[in-house]
N, C-alpha and C positions, 0 to 999 in steps of 0.2 A: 517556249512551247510546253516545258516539261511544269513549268507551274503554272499554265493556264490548265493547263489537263488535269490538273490537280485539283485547283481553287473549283472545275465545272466538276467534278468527280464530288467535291467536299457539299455543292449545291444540290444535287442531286442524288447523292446519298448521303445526308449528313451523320455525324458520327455518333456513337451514342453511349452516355454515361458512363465510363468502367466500372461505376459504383453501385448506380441504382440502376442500370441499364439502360435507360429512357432516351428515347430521341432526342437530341439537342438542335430545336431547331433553330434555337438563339444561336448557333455557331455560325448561321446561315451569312450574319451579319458582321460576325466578331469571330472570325476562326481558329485564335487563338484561343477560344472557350471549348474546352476539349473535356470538362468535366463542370458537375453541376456544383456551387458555391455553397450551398446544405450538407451536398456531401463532401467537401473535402473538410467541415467546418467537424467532421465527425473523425478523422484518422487520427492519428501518431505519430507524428513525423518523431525521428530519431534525432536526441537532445542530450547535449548533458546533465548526467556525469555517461561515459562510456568507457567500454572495456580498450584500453590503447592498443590490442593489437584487432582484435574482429570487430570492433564498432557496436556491438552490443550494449544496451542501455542497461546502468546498473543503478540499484537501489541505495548505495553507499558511496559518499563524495571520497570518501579515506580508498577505495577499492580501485585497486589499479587495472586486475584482469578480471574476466567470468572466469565461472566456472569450469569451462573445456580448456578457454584456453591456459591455466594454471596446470591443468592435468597432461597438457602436450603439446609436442615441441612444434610449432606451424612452422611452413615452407614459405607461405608470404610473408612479405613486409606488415602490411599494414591494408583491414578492411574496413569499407561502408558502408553503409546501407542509407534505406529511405522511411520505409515505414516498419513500424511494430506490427509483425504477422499476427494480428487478429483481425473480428470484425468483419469491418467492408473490406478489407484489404486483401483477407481470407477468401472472402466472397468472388471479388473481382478476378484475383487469381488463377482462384476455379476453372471458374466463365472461361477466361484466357485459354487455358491449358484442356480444357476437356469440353467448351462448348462452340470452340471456334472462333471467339473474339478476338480476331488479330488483329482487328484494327486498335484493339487496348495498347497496344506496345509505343502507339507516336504518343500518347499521353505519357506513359512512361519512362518512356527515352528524354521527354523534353524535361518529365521532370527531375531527373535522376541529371542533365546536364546544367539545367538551374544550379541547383542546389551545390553539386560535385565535379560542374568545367571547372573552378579555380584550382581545387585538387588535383584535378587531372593533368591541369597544366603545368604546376608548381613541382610533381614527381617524374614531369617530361615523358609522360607515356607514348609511347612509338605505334603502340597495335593493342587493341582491343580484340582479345578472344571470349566467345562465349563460351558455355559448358557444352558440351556436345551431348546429344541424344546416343542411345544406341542405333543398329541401323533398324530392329524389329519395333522400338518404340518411336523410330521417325516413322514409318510404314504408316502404325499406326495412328500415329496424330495426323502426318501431314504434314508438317513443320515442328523447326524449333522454336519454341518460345525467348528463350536467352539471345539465338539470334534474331528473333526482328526488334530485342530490348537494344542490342548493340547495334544494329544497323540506325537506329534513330540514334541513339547517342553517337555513334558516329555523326549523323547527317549535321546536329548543333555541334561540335566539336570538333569536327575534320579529322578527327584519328581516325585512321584508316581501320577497319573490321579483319582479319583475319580468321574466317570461317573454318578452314579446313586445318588450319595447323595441328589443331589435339583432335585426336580419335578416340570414340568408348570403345574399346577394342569387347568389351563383357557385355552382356543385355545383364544390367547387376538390378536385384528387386529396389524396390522403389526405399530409399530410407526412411519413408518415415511409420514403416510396418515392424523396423527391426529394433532391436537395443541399443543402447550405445557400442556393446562389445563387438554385436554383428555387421553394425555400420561401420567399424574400422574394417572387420575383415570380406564384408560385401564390395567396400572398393578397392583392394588391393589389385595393384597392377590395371586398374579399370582402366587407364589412360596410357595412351602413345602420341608421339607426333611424329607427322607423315614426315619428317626433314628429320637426319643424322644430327645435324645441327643448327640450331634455332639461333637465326641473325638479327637478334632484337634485343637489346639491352633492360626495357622496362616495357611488361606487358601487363597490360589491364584486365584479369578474368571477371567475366560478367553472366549473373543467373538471377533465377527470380526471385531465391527463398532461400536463407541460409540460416539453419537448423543448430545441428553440433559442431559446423564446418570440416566435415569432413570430407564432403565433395571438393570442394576449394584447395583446402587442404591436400589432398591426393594430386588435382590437375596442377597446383603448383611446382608439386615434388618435383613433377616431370618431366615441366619445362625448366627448370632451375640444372635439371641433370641434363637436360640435353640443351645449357647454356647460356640462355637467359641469366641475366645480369638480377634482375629485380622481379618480384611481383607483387600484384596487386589484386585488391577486389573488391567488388560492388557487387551490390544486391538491392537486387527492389525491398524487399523485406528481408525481416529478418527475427529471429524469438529473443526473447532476455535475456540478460549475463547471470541470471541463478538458477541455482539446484529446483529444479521442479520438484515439488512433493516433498 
């Protein structure tokens, strides 16, 4: 019942481009076509060489880390990403996050499961957390973006979502208005989890956009302290492993 409701849902409002926004009414027939073949022929999908702990695409086969993460110490294992944060990718995002395109996240999810089920499987991931909003910037949006990314990656993957475990305990400014120096200390302490003790050996943090990782970064600390075994992370995008400027 739950995916006839669905496939008449997909017919009658069919879904439309994340990239160039456009009605897709080719999906009508092929509903596996969830973005237009022009535009995916324009992105960046994340390649080697990369930075081995944040997945960051570098310029030099000899380079083992970027740039952040040589300057400090992360609390994950090991991150991913999908796409290089520019462009359409830039765009899409956008749209996502500030014009209500939530139907953008089953594109995402599916493709972020493509790409990174074998990884997921391979570090035996238990729960899938996203990044949590504060509670004045969920008000605001309406939802989270990171969680309807992890709810589709869940839906191809069967790892179960964990929504509520981390809390933004701070409404902290947004990072990408700050420094580097103020982005360490704009998320200090940003995150809790609602449990004393976190019963989960290897947990997957999942967002849209990972920057200097310092978001990532901080939500790992925390579950790692409140026990957590391992972590992990994925990102739809993600910027370069070099010094800008």
């Amino acid at each position: 019942m739950k995916i006839y409701l669905e496939n008449l849902i997909h017919i009658v409002f069919p879904p439309r481009c994340p990239f160039c926004d456009k009605v897709l009414f080719s999906s009508v027939l092929v509903p596996q076509d969830l973005a237009c073949s022009s535009c995916r022929s324009k992105l960046e999908f994340i390649q080697e060489p990369v930075c081995k702990k944040c997945g960051k695409p570098l310029t030099d086969q000899r380079q083992e880390y970027c740039y952040d993460c040589k300057r400090h110490h992360c609390h994950f294992q090991q991150g991913k990403a999908l796409w290089v944060y520019q462009g359409e990718v830039k765009h899409s995002i956008y749209r996502f996050k500030y014009q209500g395109r939530q139907e953008y996240a089953r594109y995402y999810g599916r493709e972020l499961a493509q790409k990174y089920g074998d990884w997921i499987r391979r570090h035996s991931i238990d729960a899938l957390v996203p990044i949590p909003l504060s509670r004045k910037r969920y008000r605001q949006r309406g939802f989270n973006q990171a969680k309807l990314i992890a709810d589709e990656v869940s839906r191809q993957t069967k790892v179960p979502v964990y929504g509520n475990l981390l809390l933004r305990v701070h409404d902290t400014r947004a990072q990408k208005e700050l420094n580097d120096q103020e982005r360490k200390n704009n998320l200090k302490k940003a995150f809790k989890t609602r449990a004393n003790k976190v019963q989960l050996d290897h947990i997957l943090l999942i967002d849209d956009i990972y920057t200097t990782g310092s978001t990532m970064n901080e939500a790992a600390g925390e579950l790692k302290q409140s026990g957590a075994s391992e972590v992990y992370c994925l990102s739809l995008s993600i910027g370069r492993g070099y010094q800008e400027g």
